[in-house]
N, C-alpha and C positions, 0 to 999 in steps of 0.2 A: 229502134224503140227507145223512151224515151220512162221516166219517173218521175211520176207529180205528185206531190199532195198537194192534196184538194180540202179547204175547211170547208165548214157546214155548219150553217146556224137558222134558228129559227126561235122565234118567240111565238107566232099569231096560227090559228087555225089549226089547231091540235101539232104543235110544235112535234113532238117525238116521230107522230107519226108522216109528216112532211120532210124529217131528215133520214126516217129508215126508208122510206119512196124514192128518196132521194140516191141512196146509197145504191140501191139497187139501178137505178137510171143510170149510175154513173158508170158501174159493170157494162153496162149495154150500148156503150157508146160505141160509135165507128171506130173500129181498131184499137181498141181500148180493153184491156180488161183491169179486174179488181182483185188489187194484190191482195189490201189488208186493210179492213176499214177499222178505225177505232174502238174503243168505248164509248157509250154515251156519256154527256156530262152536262149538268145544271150549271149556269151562269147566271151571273145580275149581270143587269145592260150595262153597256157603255155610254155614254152621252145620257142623255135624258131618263130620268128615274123614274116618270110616270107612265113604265110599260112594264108588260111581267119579264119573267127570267127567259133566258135562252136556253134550247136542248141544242150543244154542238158536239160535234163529233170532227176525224178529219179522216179521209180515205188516201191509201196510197194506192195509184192507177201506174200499170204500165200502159204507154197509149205509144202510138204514131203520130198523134197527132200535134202541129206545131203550137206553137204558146197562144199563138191568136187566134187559129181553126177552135185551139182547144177553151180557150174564154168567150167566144163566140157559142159552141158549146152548151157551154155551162150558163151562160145568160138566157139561152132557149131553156133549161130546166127552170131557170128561176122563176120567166116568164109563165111556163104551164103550169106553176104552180101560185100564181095570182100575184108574184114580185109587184108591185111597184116603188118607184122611187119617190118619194114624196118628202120624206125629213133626214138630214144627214144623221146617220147612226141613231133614225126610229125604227119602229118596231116593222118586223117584215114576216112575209110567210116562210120565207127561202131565203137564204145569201149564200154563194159558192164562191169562193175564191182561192185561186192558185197562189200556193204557199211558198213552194219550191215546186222548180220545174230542173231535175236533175242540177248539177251545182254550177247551174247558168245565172247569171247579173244579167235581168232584164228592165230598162227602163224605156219605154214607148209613152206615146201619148195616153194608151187604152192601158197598157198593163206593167206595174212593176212588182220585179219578183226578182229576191225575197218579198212576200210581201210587208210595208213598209211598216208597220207597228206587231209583225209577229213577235219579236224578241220581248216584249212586254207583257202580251196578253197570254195567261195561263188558259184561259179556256181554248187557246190556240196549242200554246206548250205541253201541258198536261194529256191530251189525246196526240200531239207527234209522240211523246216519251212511250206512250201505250203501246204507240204502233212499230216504233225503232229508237231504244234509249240509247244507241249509239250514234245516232244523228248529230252530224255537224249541219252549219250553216257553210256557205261560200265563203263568208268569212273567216272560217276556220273557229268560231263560234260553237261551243258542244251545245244541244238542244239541255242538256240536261243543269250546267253551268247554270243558262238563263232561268231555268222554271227553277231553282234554287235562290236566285236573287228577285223573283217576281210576287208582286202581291197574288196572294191564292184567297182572298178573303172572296165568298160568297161562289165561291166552284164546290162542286162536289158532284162524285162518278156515280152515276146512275147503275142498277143493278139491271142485268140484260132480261 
C-alpha cells in the first residue's frame, strides 16, 4: 500500500459541492481508502481572471493502486463529473491531481509527481499543511518552509 495526496479543485457547477462528491469517490476507490481529507479552501484562478474562485481541498488516500491505474482513476471522476478540457488553466467542474505519490519522483509522459508547480501554489500548500504540517517533499523540502515563502493573497479556509 501506497500514500497519495490527491488535490481537488473546482470553480464551475456548485464548486463546494463537486469537491465534497468528490472526496467521498475518492474513499471508494478500488483498494483505496481515505485517510484524511483536508479543509476546504477559497482560491482566485490561476491563468485567466475571467472565471470565479476555486473550492480546493487535498485528500490523503492510502491505495494499492499504481501511479497510473491511480491517474486513470481519478480522470474517470473528473469525467463523471462533466471535466472537459477546453482552455489551459480555465474554469472546470472537477480537477484531481496526484500531488505526491508516497516520496517517489515520477516523470512519465501522462504523469509527474511531485506535481510540478505544487511548491508554489498555496491553495495546494495550505490544505497539505491542514492535513500533515510535518510533510516534506522528495526533495527533502518541509511543506511548511514553502507555504511560508508562497503568495496567500486571495486563499482563505472555508468554514466546514
Amino acid at each position: 500500500m501506497s500514500f497519495a495526496y490527491i488535490g481537488l479543485g473546482s470553480n464551475l457547477d456548485q464548486p463546494r459541492v463537486q469537491v465534497e462528491q468528490a472526496l467521498g469517490e475518492l474513499g471508494a476507490l478500488p483498494d483505496t481508502r481515505m485517510v484524511k481529507p483536508s479543509a476546504l479552501f477559497q482560491s482566485a484562478p490561476v491563468g485567466p481572471q475571467d472565471q470565479p474562485d476555486y473550492i480546493n481541498a487535498v485528500a490523503l488516500l492510502e491505495t494499492g493502486l499504481a501511479p497510473e491505474a491511480l491517474l486513470d482513476a481519478l480522470q474517470a471522476i473528473e469525467l463523471a463529473h462533466g471535466r472537459e478540457r477546453i482552455e489551459h488553466w480555465g474554469a472546470r467542474t472537477l480537477d484531481l491531481d496526484i500531488l505526491l505519490y508516497d516520496q517517489q519522483r515520477i516523470t512519465t509522459e501522462r504523469l509527474t509527481v511531485p506535481h510540478a508547480h505544487l511548491h508554489e501554489r498555496s491553495f495546494v500548500l495550505g490544505p497539505l499543511l491542514d492535513i500533515n504540517d510535518a510533510l516534506t517533499l522528495p526533495s527533502g523540502e518541509s511543506v511548511a518552509s514553502l507555504w511560508q515563502q508562497c503568495d496567500k493573497t486571495g486563499l482563505s479556509r472555508l468554514e466546514s
